[in-house]
VMD Tcl script that draws the C-alpha trace (Angstrom):
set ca {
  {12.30 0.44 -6.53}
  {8.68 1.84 -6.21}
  {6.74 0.93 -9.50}
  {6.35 3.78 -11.67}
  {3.31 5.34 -11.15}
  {2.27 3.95 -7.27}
  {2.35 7.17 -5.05}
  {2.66 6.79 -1.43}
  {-0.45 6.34 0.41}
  {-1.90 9.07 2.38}
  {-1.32 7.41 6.13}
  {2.58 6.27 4.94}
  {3.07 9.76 3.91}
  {1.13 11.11 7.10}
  {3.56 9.07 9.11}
  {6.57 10.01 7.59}
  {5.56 13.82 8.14}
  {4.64 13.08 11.36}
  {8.24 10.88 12.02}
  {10.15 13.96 10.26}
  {7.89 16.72 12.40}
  {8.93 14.33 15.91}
  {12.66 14.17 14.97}
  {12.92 17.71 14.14}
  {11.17 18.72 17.59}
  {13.61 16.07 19.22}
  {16.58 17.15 17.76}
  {15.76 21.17 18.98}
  {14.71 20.09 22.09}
  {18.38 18.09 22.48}
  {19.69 21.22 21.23}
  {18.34 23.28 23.52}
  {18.91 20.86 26.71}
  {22.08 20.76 25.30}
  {23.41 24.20 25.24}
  {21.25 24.61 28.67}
  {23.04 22.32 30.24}
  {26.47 23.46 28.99}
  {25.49 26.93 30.54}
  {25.09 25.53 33.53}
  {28.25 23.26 34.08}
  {29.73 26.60 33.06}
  {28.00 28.87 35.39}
  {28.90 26.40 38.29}
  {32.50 25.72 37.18}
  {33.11 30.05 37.89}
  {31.04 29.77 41.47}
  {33.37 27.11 42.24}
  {36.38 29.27 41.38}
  {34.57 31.91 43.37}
  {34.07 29.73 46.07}
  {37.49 29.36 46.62}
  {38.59 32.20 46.45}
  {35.95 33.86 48.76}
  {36.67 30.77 51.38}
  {40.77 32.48 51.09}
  {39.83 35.90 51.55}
  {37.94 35.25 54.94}
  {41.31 34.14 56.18}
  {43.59 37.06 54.27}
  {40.77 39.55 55.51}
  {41.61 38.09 59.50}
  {45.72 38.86 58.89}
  {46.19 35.03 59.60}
  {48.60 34.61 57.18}
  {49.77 31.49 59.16}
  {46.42 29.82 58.00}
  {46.31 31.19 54.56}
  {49.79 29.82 53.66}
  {48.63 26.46 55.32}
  {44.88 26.23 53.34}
  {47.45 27.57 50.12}
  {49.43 24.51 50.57}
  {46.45 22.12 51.12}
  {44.82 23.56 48.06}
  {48.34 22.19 46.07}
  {48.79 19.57 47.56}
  {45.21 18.16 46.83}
  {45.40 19.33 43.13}
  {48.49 17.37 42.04}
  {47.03 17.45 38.00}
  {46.45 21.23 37.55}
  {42.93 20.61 37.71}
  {42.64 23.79 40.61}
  {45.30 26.09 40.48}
  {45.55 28.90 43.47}
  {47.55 31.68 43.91}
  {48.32 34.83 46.37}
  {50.69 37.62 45.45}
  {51.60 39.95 48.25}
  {51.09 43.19 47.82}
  {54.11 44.88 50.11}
  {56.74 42.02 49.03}
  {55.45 41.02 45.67}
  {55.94 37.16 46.97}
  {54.23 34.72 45.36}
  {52.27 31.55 46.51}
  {50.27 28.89 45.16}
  {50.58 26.61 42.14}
  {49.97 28.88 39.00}
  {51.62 32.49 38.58}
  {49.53 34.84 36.39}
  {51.16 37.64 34.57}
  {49.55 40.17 36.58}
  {47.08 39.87 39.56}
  {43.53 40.73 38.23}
  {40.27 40.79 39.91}
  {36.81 39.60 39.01}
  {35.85 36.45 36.60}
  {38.65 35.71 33.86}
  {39.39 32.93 31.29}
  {42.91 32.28 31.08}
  {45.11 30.20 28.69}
  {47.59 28.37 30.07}
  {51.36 29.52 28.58}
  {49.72 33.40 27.43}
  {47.99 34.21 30.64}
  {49.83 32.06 33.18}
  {52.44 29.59 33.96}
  {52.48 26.67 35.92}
  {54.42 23.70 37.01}
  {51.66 21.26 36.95}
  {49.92 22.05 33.75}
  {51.52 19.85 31.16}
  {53.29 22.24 28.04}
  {51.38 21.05 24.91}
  {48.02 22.43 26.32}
  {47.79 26.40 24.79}
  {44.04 25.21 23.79}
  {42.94 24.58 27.19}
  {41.10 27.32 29.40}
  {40.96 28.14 32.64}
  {37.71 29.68 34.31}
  {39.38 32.10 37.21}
  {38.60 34.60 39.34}
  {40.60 37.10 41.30}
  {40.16 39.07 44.42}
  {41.98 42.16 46.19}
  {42.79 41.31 49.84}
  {44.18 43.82 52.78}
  {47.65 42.29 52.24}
  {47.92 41.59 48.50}
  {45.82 39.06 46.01}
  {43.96 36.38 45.99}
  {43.23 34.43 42.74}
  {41.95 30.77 42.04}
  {41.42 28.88 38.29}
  {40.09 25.66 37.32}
  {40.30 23.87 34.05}
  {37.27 23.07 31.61}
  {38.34 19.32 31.27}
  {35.07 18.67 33.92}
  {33.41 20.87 31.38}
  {34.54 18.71 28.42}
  {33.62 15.46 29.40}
  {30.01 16.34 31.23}
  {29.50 17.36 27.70}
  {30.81 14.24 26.07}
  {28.06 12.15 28.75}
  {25.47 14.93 27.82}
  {25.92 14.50 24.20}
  {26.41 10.42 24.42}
  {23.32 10.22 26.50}
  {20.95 12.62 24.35}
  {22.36 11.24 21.28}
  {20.94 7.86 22.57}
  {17.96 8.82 23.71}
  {16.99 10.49 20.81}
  {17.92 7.66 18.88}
  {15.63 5.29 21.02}
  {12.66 7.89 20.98}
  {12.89 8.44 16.97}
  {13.57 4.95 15.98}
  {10.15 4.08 18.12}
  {8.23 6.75 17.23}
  {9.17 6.24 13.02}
  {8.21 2.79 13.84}
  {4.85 2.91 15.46}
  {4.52 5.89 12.92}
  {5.00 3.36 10.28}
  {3.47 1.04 11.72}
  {-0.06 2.44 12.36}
  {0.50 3.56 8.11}
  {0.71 0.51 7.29}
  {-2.03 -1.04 9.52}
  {-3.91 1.92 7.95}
  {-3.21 1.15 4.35}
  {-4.11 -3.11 5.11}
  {-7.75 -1.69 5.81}
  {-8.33 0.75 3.13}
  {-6.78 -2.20 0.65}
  {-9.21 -4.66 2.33}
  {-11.93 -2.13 1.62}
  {-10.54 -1.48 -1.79}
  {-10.36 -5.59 -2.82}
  {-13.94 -5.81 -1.47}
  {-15.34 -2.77 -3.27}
  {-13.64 -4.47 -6.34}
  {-15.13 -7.69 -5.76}
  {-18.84 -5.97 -5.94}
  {-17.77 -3.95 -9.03}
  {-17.11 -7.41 -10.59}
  {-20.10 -8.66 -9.84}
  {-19.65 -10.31 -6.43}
  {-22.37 -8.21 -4.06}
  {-21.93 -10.28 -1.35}
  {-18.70 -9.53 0.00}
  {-19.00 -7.30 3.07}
  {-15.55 -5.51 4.50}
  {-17.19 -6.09 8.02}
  {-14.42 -3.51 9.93}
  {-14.10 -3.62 13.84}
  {-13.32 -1.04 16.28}
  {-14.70 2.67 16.64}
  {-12.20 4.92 14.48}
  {-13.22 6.46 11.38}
  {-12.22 3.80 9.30}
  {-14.35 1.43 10.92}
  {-17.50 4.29 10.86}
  {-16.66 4.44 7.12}
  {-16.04 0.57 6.80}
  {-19.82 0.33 8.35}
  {-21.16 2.92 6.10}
  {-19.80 1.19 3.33}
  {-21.24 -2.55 4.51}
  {-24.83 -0.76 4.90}
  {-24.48 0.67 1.13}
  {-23.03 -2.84 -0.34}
  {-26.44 -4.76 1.47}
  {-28.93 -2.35 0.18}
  {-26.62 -2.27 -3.19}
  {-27.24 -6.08 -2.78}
  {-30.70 -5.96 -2.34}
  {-31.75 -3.79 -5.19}
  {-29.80 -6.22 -7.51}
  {-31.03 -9.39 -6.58}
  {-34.66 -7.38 -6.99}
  {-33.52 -6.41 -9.95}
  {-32.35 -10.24 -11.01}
  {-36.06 -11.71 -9.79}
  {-38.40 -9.02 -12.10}
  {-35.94 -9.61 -14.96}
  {-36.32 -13.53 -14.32}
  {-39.85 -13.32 -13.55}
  {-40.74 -11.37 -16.88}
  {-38.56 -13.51 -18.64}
  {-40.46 -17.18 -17.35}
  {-44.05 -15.71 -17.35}
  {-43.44 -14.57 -21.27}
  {-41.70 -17.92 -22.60}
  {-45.40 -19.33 -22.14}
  {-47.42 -16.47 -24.37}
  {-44.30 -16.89 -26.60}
  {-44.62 -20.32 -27.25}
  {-48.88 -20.17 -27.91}
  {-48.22 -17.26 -30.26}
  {-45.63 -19.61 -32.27}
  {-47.92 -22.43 -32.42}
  {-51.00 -20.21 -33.82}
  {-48.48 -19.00 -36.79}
  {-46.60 -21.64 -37.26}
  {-50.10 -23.39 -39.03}
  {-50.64 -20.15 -41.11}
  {-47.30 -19.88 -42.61}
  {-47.96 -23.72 -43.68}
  {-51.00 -22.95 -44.98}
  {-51.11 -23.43 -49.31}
  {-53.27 -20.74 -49.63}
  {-51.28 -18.11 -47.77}
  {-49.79 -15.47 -50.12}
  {-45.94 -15.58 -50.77}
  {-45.57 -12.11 -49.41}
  {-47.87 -12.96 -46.02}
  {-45.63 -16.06 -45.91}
  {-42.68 -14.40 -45.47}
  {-43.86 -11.61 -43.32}
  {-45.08 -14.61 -40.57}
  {-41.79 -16.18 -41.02}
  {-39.77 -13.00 -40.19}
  {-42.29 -12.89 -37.30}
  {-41.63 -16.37 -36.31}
  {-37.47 -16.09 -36.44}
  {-38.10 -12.62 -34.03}
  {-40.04 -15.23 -31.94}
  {-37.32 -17.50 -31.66}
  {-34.44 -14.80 -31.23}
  {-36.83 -13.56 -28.22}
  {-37.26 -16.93 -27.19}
  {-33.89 -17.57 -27.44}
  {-32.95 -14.59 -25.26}
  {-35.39 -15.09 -22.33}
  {-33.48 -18.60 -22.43}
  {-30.09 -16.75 -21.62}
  {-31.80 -14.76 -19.39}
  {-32.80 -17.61 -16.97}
  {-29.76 -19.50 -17.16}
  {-27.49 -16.60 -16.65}
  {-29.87 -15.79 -13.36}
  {-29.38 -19.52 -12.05}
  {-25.68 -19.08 -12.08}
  {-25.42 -15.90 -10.55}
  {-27.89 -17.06 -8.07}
  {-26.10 -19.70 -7.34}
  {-28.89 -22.42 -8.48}
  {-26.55 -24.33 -11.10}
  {-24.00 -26.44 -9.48}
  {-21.61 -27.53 -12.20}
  {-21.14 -31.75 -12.82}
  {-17.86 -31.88 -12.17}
  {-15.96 -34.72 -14.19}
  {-12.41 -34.67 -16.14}
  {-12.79 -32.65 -19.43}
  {-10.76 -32.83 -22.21}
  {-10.60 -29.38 -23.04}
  {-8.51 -30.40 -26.76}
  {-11.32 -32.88 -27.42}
  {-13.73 -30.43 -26.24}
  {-12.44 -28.16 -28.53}
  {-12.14 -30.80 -31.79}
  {-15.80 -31.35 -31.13}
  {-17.18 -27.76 -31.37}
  {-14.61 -26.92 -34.54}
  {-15.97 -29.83 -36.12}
  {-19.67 -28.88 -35.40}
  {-19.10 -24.77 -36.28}
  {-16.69 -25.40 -39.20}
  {-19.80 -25.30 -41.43}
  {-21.64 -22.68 -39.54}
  {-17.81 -20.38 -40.22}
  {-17.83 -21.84 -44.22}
  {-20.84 -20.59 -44.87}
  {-20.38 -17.05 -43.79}
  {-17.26 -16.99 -45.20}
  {-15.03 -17.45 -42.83}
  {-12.46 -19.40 -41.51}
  {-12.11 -21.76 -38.73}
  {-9.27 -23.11 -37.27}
  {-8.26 -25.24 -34.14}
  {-4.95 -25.51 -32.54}
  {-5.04 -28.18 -29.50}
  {-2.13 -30.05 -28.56}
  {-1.76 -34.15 -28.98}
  {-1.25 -34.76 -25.51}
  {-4.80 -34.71 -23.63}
  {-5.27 -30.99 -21.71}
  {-7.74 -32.20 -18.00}
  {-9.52 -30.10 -16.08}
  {-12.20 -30.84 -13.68}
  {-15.58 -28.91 -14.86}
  {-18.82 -29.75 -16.52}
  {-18.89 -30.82 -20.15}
  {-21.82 -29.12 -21.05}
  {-21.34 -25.66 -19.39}
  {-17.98 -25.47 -21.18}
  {-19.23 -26.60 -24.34}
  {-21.72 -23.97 -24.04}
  {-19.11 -21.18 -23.09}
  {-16.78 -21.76 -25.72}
  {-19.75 -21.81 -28.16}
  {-20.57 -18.62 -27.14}
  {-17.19 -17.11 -28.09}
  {-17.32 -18.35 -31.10}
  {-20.60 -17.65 -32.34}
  {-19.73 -13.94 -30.74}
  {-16.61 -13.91 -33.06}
  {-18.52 -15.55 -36.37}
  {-21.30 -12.22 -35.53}
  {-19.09 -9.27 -35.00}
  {-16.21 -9.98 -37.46}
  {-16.90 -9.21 -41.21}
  {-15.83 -11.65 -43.81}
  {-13.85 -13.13 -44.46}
  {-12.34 -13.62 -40.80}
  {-10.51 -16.09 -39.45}
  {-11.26 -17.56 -36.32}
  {-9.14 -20.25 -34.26}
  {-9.62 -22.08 -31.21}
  {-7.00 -22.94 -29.00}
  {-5.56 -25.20 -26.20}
  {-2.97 -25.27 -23.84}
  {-1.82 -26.23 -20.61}
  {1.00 -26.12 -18.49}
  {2.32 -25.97 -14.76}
  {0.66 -22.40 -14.47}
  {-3.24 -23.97 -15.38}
  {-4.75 -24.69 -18.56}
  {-6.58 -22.90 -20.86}
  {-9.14 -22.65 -24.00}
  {-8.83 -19.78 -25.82}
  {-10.94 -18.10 -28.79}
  {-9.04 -15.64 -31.36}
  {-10.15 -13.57 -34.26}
  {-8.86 -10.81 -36.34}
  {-12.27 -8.33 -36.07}
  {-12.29 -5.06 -35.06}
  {-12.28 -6.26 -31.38}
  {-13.31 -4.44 -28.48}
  {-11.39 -1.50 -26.72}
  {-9.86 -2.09 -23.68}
  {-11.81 0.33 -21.49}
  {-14.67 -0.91 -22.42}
  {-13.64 -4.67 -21.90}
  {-15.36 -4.88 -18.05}
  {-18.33 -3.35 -19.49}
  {-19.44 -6.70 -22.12}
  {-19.50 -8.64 -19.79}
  {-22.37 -7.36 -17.73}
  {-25.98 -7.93 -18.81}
  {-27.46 -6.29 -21.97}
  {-24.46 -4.46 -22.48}
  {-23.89 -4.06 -26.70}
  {-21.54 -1.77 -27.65}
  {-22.48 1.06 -30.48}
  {-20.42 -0.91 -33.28}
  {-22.52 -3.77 -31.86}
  {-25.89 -2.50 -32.76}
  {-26.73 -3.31 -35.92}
  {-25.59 -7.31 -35.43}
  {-28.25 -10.03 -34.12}
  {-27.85 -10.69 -30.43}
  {-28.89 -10.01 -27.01}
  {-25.74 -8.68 -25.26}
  {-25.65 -11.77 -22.99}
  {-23.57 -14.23 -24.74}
  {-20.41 -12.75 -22.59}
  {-22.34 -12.86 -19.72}
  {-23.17 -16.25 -19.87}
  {-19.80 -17.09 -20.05}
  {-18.40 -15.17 -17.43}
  {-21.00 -16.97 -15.18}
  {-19.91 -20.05 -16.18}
  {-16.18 -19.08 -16.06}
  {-16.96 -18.20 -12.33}
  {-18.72 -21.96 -11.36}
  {-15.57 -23.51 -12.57}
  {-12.97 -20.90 -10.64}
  {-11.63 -19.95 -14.21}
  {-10.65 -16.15 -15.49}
  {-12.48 -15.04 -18.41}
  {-9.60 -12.72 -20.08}
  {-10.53 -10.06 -23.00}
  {-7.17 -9.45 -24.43}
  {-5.86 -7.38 -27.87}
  {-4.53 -9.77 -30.47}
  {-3.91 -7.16 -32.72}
  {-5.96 -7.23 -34.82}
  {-8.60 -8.77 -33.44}
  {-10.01 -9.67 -29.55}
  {-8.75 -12.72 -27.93}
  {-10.87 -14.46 -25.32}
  {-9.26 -16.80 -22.95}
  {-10.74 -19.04 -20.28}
  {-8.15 -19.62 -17.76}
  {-8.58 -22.75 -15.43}
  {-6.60 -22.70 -11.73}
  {-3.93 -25.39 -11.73}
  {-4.45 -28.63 -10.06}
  {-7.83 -30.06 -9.17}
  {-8.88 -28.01 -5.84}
  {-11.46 -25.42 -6.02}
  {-10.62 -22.23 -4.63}
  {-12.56 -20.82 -1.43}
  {-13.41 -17.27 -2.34}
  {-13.28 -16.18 2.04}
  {-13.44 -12.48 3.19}
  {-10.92 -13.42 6.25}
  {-8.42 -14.87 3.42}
  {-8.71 -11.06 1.06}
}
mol new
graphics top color blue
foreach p $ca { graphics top sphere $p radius 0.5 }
foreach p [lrange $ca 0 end-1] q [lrange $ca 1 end] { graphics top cylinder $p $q radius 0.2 }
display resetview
């Protein structure tokens, strides 16, 4: 059953108008031959009849009876089944010769029924249904008539019909096929275009459909690459002034702190000017802070981090940071909780980047959820991968907007009034990406729950535009 919701695609239904168009066409056009045909076995069944009867009347019109009894007997004789019947009725004698007697003599085309319109000994009795195509001719010395039966008729009919019936079936099963066939060809591109285009809208700019051939899917495919590497190129401009601004203003940064830092020390400073250069000096470090994020999260998506891959115990990972945060969470109020089973939970990643990503979840859930909140860090694992996972009961985030948080800068309006740069999901998404795991934004009701989903086994996965 088709899931609810997934209409046909454009070239399947193209094809299957086209396949219904074709077998409609080939079923007419069988028709047609058909009942042309029929008209024809017909037409030449009568000439026959009148054929033989005009071969008779040459020898009735010469007064050779002599000749005419001998061709009537020969006509009998070769016609054992009823399949030709011939007759002559004299016209001075009222004799009667030939195989078939008709009721009366008639001239000109008739169809006759044997038992109603004639009587003969060598048409079986059973056979009232039958008809006989005859034709009838007066003569100098009485008439002439000849019939034949429509069995030919019948079974040219039965090898026309067997034979179109056949061929039609041949001609629409290849036709629906290649029909088919080319929709479905069709539909593998546009879904290699579509998993590509999906790919860049996830952040991945580098994936490039790269479509042969001339058709229009391949003009659009190219049209589409072209887009994607100037797409590409504006971004990775994009990544380099944000970098750049962010490196050549950690320096200033750093001066300024050092020339207020003194001042705010300094006895003689008012209380009032002391905490004015102290607000100043926390701004510092929150800008600081975020030109930090800035440049990490531009070495991983350029590809400049390469992850120190070791076995990590993602439950002792996780006893580590609840043991470290449990204060941070106490002293706003909340609660923090860890659930990690006894057995150990392995994957193969770097210590530090995870311990950084899962940091970053939870200091995201201690910031957006009002007190008190309760906030619990999981583990599991299982034949289907492993997984750390982050829950809290906040007002979470909705799910259209879910794709959104994760891209740079990106602070939603409820957002706005908390501390932050909009790049703590970022950062882990990037990270999520070195180590092949899913980054999941799911409803927990209430609440958002953020889950980090490793592959299973040890292998990492090849990301290859021949394999999408």
């Amino acid at each position: 059953m088709r899931a609810r919701g997934r209409a046909l695609s454009s070239s399947t239904r193209f094809a299957l108008a086209v396949s219904v168009v074709f077998i409609a066409t080939a079923i007419l056009m069988g028709a047609v031959i058909y009942i042309q045909q029929s008209s024809e076995e017909k037409l030449r069944l009568q000439r026959d009849v009148e054929r033989t009867v005009e071969g008779l009347s040459v020898m009735a019109g010469q007064d050779d009876l002599e000749d005419l009894h001998y061709q009537l007997a020969a006509e009998v004789a070769a016609s054992q089944d009823g399949e030709v019947l011939v007759a002559f009725i004299d016209a001075a004698t009222g004799r009667r010769e030939g195989n078939f007697e008709p009721k009366e003599p008639f001239t000109g085309p008739r169809e006759l029924r044997p038992g109603v319109d004639f009587s003969s000994p060598h048409v079986a009795a059973g056979k009232e249904d039958e008809r006989y195509f005859a034709y009838g001719r007066r003569v100098p010395r009485g008439w002439l008539m000849a019939a034949r039966d429509d069995r030919v008729l019948d079974e040219n009919r039965a090898i026309l019909f067997r034979n179109l019936a056949t061929g039609l079936s041949l001609a629409i099963a290849l036709s629906a096929g290649l029909a088919l066939w080319i929709a479905w060809r069709n539909d593998a591109r546009i879904a290699r275009m579509e998993t590509v285009l999906q790919a860049v809208g996830d952040g991945d700019p580098s994936l490039r459909i790269r479509e042969q051939g001339d058709d229009d899917l391949a003009r659009l495919a190219r049209r589409v690459d072209a887009t994607l590497d100037r797409l590409e190129t504006g971004v990775a401009a994009l990544r380099q002034v944000t970098t750049d601004v962010a490196h050549d203003l950690r320096a200033p940064l750093a001066r300024l702190r050092l020339r207020l830092e003194p001042l705010a020390l300094g006895p003689e400073l008012p209380d009032a000017a002391r905490r004015e250069i102290g607000d100043a000096l926390d701004d510092l470090d929150g800008i600081s802070a975020s030109f930090d994020a800035i440049l990490r999260l531009s070495r991983m998506q350029a590809g400049m981090v390469e992850p120190h891959r070791e076995p990590v115990d993602l439950g002792e990972l996780a006893a580590g940071l609840h043991e470290m945060l449990l204060p941070v969470a106490e002293d706003l109020g909340d609660t923090l909780c860890l659930a990690a089973p006894a057995a150990p939970v392995v994957v193969q990643g770097d210590h530090m980047l995870l311990q950084q990503a899962v940091t970053n979840l939870v200091e995201n859930a201690l910031r957006h959820c009002p007190a008190p909140a309760r906030i619990e860090i999981a583990v599991s694992g299982g034949p289907g991968g492993a997984e750390i996972s982050v829950r809290d009961d906040g007002p979470g985030i909705p799910e259209d907007q879910r794709h959104r948080v994760l891209e740079r800068f990106v602070r939603l309006d409820q957002s706005r009034h908390t501390p932050g740069s909009g790049l703590g999901l970022a950062l882990v998404a990037a990270i999520a990406g070195l180590h092949d795991a899913d980054l999941r934004l799911e409803d927990a009701r209430p609440g958002l729950r953020a889950r980090l989903v490793f592959p299973p086994g040890d292998a990492r996965r090849a990301r290859d535009l021949t394999d999408l």
